[in-house]
C-alpha positions in Angstrom: -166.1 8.5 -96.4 -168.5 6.1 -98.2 -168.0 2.6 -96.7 -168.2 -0.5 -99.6 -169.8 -3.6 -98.6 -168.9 -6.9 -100.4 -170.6 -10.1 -100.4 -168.3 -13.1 -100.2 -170.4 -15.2 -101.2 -172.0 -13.8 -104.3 -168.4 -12.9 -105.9 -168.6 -13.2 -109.8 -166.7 -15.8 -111.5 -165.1 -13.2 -113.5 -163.8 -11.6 -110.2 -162.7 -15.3 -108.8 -160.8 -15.5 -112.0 -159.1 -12.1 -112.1 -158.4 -12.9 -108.2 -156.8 -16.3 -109.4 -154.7 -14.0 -112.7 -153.3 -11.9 -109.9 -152.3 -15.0 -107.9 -150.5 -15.8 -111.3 -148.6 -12.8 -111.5 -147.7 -12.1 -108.2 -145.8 -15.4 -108.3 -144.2 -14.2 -111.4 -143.2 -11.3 -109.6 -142.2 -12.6 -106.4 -139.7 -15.2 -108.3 -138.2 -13.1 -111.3 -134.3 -11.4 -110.8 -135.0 -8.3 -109.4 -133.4 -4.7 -111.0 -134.2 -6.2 -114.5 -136.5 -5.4 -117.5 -138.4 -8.6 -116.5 -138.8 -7.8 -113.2 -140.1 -4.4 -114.2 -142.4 -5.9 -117.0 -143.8 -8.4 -114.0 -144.5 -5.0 -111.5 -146.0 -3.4 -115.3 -148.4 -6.6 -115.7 -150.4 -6.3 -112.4 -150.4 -2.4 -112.0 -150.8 -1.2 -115.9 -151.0 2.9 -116.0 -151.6 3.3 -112.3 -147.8 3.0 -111.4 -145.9 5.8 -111.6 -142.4 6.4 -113.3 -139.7 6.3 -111.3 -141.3 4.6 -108.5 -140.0 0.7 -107.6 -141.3 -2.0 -105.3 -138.8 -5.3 -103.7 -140.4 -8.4 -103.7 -142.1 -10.4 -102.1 -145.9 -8.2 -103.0 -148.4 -9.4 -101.5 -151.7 -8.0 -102.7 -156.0 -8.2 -103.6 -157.6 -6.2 -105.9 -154.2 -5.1 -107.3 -156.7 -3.1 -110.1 -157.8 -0.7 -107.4 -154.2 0.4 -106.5 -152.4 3.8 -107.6 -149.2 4.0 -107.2 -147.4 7.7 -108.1 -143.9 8.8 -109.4 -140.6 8.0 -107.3 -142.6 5.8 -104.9 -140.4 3.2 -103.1 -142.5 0.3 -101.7 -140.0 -2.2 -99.1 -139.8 -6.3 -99.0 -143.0 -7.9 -97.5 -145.7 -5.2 -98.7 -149.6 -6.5 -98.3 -151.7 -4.2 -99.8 -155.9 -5.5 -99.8 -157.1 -3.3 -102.2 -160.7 -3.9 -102.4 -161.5 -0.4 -100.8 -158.7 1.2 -102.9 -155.3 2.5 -101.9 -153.8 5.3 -103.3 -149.8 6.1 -103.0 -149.5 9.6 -103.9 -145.5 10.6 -105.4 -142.6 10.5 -103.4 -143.6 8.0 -100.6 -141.4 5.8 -98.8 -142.7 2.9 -97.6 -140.5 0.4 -95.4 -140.2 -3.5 -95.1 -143.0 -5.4 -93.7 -146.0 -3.1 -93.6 -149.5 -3.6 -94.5 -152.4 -1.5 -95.9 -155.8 -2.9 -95.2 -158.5 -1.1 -97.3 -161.1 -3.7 -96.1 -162.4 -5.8 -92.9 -164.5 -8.2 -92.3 -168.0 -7.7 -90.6 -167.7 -8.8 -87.2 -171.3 -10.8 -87.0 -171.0 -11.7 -90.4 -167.4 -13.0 -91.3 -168.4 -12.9 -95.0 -169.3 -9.8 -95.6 -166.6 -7.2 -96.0 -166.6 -3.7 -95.0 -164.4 -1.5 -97.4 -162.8 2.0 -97.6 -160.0 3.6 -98.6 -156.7 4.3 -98.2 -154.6 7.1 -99.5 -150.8 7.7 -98.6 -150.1 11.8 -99.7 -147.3 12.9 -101.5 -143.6 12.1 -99.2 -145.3 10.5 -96.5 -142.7 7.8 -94.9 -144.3 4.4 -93.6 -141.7 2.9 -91.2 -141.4 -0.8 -90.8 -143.9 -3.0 -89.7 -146.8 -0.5 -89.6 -150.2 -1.3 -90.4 -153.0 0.9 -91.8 -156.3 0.4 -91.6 -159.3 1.0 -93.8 -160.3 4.8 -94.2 -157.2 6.4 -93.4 -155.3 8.9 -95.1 -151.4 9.5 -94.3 -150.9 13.5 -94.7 -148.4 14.5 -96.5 -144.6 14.9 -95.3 -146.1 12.6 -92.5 -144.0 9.9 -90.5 -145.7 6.6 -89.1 -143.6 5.2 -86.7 -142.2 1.6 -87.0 -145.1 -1.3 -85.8 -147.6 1.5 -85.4 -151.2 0.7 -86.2 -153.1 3.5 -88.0 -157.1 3.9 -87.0 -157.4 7.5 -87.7 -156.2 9.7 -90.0 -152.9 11.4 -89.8 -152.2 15.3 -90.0 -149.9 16.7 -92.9 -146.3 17.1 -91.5 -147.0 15.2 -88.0 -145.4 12.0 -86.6 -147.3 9.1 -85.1 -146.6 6.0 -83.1 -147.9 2.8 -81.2 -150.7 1.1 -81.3 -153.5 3.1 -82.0 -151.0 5.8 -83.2 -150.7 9.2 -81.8 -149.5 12.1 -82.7 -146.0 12.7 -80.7 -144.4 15.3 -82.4 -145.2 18.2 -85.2 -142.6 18.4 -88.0 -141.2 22.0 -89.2 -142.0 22.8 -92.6 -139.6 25.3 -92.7 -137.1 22.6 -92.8 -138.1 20.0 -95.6 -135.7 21.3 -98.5 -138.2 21.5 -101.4 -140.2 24.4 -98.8 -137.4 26.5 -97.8 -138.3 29.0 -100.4 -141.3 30.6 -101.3 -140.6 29.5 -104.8 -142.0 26.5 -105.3 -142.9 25.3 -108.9 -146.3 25.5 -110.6 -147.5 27.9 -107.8 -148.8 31.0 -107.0 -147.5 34.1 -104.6 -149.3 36.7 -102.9 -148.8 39.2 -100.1 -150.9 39.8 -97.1 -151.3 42.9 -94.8 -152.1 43.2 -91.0 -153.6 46.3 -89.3 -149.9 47.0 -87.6 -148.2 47.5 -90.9 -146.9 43.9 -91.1 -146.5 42.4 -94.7 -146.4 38.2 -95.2 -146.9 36.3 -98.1 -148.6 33.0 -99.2 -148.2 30.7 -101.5 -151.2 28.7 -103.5 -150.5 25.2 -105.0 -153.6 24.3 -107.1 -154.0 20.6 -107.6 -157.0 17.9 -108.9 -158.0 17.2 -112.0 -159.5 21.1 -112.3 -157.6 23.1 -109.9 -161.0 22.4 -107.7 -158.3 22.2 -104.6 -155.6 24.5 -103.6 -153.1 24.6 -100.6 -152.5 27.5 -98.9 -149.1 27.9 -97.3 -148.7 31.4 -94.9 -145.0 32.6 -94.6 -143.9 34.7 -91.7 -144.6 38.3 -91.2 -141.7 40.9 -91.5 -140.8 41.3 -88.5 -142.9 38.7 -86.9 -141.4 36.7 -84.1 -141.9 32.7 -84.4 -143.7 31.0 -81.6 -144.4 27.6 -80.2 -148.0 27.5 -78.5 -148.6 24.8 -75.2 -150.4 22.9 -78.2 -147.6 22.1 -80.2 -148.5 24.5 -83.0 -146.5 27.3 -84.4 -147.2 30.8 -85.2 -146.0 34.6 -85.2 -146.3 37.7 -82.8 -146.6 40.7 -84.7 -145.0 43.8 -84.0 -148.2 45.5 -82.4 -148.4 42.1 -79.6 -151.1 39.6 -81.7 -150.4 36.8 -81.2 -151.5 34.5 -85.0 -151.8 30.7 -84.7 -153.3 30.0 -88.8 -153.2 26.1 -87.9 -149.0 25.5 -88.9 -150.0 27.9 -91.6 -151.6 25.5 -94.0 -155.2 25.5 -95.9 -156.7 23.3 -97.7 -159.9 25.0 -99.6 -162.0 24.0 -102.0 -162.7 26.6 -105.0 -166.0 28.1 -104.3 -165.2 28.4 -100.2 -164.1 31.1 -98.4 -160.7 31.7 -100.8 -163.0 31.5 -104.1 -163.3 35.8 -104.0 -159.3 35.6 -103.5 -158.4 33.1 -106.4 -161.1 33.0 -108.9 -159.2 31.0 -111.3 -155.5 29.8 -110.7 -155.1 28.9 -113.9 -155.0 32.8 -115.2 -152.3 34.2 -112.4 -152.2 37.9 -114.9 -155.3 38.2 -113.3 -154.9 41.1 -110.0 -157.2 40.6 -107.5 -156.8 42.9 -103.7 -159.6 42.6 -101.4 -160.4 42.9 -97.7 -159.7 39.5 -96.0 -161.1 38.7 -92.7 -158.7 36.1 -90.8 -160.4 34.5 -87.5 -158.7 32.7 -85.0 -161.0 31.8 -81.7 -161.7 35.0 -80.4 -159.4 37.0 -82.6 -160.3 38.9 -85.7 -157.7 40.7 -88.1 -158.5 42.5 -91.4 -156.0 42.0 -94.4 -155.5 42.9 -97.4 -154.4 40.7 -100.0 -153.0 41.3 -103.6 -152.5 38.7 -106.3 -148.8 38.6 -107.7 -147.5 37.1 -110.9 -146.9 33.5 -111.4 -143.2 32.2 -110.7 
């Protein structure tokens, strides 16, 4: 992650005045009735476009560099929020944040006081933020994630994992299975196909393309037929199939970039009418399986 170094003492006057605007506003804010059509104007004036409908924050803000925060849709954003921007913080839809906690996208040198070191900060989509937690420059908070109340965030978070304490550590791994919007296979603007192990068993994926091309897509495995759930010593799920492999496919999620290893698989998700089958080969440690997967129709 490219780190952003900031002289302190060579900041433009058109920065120190757009520091000293935001001061402006922030008071405005911070002292307007909240749950009105001013109050909302007030949150409009320092965020513009880059917060999302639906979403809602409860004064007092505290914040610098409110112009390199992105806020999504149906964020809620607690009393007492400090947000120092500088690196950049992204809040991707859905995330609750509580009262009381900061996000730090920059720190200070620690030989040189006034220089600042910055990178930064993205909160995915329904991440929750408990009270009083801090996070620090150059993390990202996976998705579906929990941060535990006062932790303090040096590292980055896995997708559908809780953390706690200060540094936070994971403690516990969090059953996608059970989050209501990924009961179903069906999940909206995505993709379904079918895979096929060497003992006859048949699962199926599911392929969320998202980014300003489709460059990214998420992988999601589903169970096997007839595939028994386990638990390894690790904390991570994953299936026995009928014929005694045992799969772990890291809580069967993938991340890939077009162009990587699923690029042969989905060569455009844009045109799902488009069947493609191949030979797969799936590796875990020691452990290699041939499948065979088939594109299916958009749903």
């Amino acid at each position: 992650m490219k780190e952003i170094v900031v002289d302190l003492r060579k900041i433009s006057d058109e920065d120190r005045n757009e520091a000293i605007e935001l001061e402006k506003k922030l008071f405005k804010l911070n002292h307007t009735m909240p749950r009105t059509e001013e109050y909302m104007t007030a949150i409009k004036d320092i965020f513009g476009e880059r917060f999302g409908e639906g979403s809602y924050i409860v004064a007092p803000l505290s914040a610098v560099c409110a112009h390199n925060i992105v806020i999504g849709k149906n964020v809620y954003i607690n009393s007492n929020f400090l947000a120092m921007a500088r690196g950049g913080i992204t809040i991707e839809d859905d995330v609750q944040i509580a009262g009381n906690v900061s996000v730090l996208s920059n720190n200070h040198d620690p030989y040189e006081r006034m220089l600042l070191t910055c990178k930064p900060v993205r909160i995915k989509q329904r991440a929750w933020i408990g009270a009083g937690a801090t996070i620090l420059p150059g993390v990202t908070v996976g998705k579906y994630a929990i941060v535990g109340a006062g932790s303090v965030v040096t590292q980055d978070v896995p997708d559908y994992s809780v953390v706690v304490g200060n540094p936070a550590r994971v403690v516990k791994e969090l059953d996608v299975e059970k989050f209501p919007d990924m009961a179903s296979p069906s999940i909206k603007n995505s993709y379904m196909g079918s895979y096929n192990f060497q003992g006859g068993e048949t699962g199926y994926f599911s392929m969320i393309p998202y980014g300003e091309r489709d460059s990214l897509a998420e992988i999601r495995f589903l169970a096997p037929e007839g595939a028994e759930k386990l638990t390894f010593e690790n904390g991570e799920v994953g299936w026995k199939l009928a014929d005694g492999t045992e799969l772990n496919i890291s809580r069967g999620m993938f991340t890939r970039r077009l162009g990587d290893i699923i690029e042969p698989v989905i060569k455009d998700p844009r045109a799902p009418g488009k069947m493609i089958a191949i030979g797969y080969e799936v590796t875990d440690g020691d452990m290699t399986l041939e499948a065979e997967w088939s594109f299916l129709d958009e749903f």
